[in-house]
N, C-alpha and C positions, 0 to 999 in steps of 0.2 A: 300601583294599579288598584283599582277597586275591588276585581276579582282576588285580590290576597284575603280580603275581609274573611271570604268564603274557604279559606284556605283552611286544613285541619293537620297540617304537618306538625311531628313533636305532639300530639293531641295524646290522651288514649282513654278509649271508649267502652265502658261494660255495658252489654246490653244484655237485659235478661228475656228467657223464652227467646233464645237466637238459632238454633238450629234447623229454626224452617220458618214459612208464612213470610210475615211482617217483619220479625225480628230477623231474621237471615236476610232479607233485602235492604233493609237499614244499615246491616254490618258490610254488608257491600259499600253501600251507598258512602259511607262514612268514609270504607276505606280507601277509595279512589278517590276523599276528597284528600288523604295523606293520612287519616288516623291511624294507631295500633287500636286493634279490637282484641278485645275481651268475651268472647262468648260464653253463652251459660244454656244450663237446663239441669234437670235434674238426671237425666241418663248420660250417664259418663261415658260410655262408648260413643252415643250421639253427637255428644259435643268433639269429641277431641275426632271424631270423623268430620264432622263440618270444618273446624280446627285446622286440620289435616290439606281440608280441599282449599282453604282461602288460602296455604302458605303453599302451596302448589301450583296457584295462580300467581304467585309472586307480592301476596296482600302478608303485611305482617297483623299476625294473630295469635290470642294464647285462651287455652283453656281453663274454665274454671266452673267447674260441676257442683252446683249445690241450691240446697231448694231454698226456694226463696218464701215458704211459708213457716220455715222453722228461723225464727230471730236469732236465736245462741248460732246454727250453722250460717247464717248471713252475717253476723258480726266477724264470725274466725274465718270465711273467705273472703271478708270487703280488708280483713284486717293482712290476711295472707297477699293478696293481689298489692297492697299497696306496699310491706315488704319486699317483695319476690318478682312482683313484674313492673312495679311504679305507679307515680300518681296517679288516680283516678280524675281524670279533666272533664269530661263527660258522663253521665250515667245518661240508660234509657230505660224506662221501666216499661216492659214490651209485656212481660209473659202474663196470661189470663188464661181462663174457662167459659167457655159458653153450655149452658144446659137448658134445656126447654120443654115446658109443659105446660099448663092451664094454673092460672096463678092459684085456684083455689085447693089444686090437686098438686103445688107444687111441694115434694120432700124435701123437711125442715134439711137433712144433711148436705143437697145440691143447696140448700141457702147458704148453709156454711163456708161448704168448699168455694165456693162462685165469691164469696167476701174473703175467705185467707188467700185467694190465689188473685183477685185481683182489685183487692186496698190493702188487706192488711200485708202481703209483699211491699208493694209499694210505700208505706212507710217504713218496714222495716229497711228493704236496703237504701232509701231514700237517709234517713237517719243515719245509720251507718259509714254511707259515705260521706254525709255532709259533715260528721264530724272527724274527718281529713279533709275536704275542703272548706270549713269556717277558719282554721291558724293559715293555712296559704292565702286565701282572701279573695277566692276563684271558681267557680266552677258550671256547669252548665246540667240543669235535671229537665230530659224531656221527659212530660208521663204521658205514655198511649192512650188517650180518652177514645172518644165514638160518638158518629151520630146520634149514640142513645145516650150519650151524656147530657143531652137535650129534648129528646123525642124517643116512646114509648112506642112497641108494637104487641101483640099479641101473643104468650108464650113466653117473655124473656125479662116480666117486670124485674127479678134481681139480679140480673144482667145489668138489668137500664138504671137501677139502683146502684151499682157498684161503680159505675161510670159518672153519675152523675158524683158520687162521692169522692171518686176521684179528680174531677176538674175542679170539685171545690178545695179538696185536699193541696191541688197547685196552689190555688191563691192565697192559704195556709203558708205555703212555704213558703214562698212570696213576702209576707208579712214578716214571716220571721229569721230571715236569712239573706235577705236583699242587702240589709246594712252589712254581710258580710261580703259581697261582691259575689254574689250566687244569683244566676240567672233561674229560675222553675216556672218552665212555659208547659203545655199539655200541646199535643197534638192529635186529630182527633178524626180518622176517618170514616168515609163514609162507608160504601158495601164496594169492597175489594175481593177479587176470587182469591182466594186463600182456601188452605187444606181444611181449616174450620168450618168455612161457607160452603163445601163443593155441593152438600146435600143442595143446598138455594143454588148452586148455579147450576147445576143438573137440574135443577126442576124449571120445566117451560113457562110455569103458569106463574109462579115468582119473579122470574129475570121478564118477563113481559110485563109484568106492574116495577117492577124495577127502572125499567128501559122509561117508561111513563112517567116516574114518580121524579128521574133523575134528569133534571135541563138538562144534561151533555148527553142523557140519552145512551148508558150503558154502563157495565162494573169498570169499578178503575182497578189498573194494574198497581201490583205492589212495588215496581220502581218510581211509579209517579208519587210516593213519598219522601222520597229519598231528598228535591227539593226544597220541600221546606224542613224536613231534618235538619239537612247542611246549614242553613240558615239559622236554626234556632240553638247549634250547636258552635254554630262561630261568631268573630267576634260582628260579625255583619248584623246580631240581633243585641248586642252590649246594654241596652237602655230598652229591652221588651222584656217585659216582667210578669209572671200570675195569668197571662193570655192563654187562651182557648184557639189553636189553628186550626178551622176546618178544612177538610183537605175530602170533599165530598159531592166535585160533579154538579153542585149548588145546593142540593137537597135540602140545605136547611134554610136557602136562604127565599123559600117560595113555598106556597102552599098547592 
């Protein structure tokens, strides 16, 4: 049947920054499609609580706590997990920072953090894993992009910098890991209510240019990712490579 394509049984999945938002909806999402999930963050109570609740719900899951802006500690947990709990078949490179101010007012250290938390993670454990997945000859790297992987708003230029660096970073990996049978798609959405947004979705005067800015005319929920996840994580995307998925209500594709 067709629907096997989609299927992620025998899978298993790290997704980092999983303990809430985006990255907690994804490890669902995965794991009702059959994966084991791997969740992370950097508070260890956090995770092995979220942990806790997916094996509760009858989702197999395993903890694994560690920050993903330190490389030495992303080496010895991509290296632990695949010891201890098995191959890593999937990765999702979820966890990020948003900070905002007037670009000309913006402190040099939020440039930092906002680049080690959301590129230089992502190559670290992006690297890491792949070098367990280039001898098996497999495996699947979604990276979290955004609408601002493409489009600038006011307040967030190194946000919109780290993103766009990141979808270029996919097609990077793309280039150099395809001939090993490694899928590195980006997915990339648009304005989702998440725990990060709730300031934007509490304020009226936002979500009413929002509602306006967006064809479908409202925020999208964080399960309506989980769709093309599934897909770029099974074998139903085999031959998509280096792609950009927007998954944003149209916003990018209108002015």
């Amino acid at each position: 049947m067709q629907t096997a394509l989609f299927q992620l049984d025998g899978r298993r999945a790290l997704i980092t920054g999983s303990t809430q938002g985006i990255g907690l909806a994804l490890a669902y999402g995965l794991a009702r499609a059959g994966a084991t999930i791997v969740l992370n963050g950097r508070d260890e109570t956090r995770v092995a609580a979220a942990t806790e609740k997916m094996r509760a719900e009858g989702f197999a899951a395993e903890c694994a706590a560690f920050d993903v802006t330190q490389q030495a500690a992303v080496v010895n947990a991509v290296d632990r997990i695949e010891r201890d709990f098995g191959a890593i078949d999937i990765l999702i490179n979820n966890a990020g920072i948003q900070r905002r101010a007037p670009l000309e007012d913006f402190p040099s250290e939020n440039w930092d953090a906002i680049l080690a938390n959301n590129v230089s993670s992502v190559f670290y454990v992006s690297q890491a894993v792949a070098r367990h997945m280039i001898p098996r000859r497999h495996g699947k790297i979604i990276n979290i992009c955004s609408v601002q992987s493409q489009l600038g708003r006011p307040t967030i230029a190194p946000y919109t910098a780290s993103k766009g660096a990141v979808a270029n970073l996919t097609k990077g990996m793309c280039a150099d890991w395809a001939k090993y049978g490694i899928q590195a798609n980006g997915l990339a959405p648009g304005y989702f209510a998440t725990e990060m947004n709730k300031a934007l979705v509490e304020n009226d005067e936002f979500s009413a240019w929002l509602c306006k800015r967006t064809p479908a005319g409202r925020w999208g929920q964080v399960e309506e990712l989980n769709g093309a996840a599934i897909f770029l994580a099974s074998d139903a995307s085999s031959f998509v490579n280096g792609q950009i998925l927007y998954v944003d209500g149209g916003m990018t594709a209108c002015v």
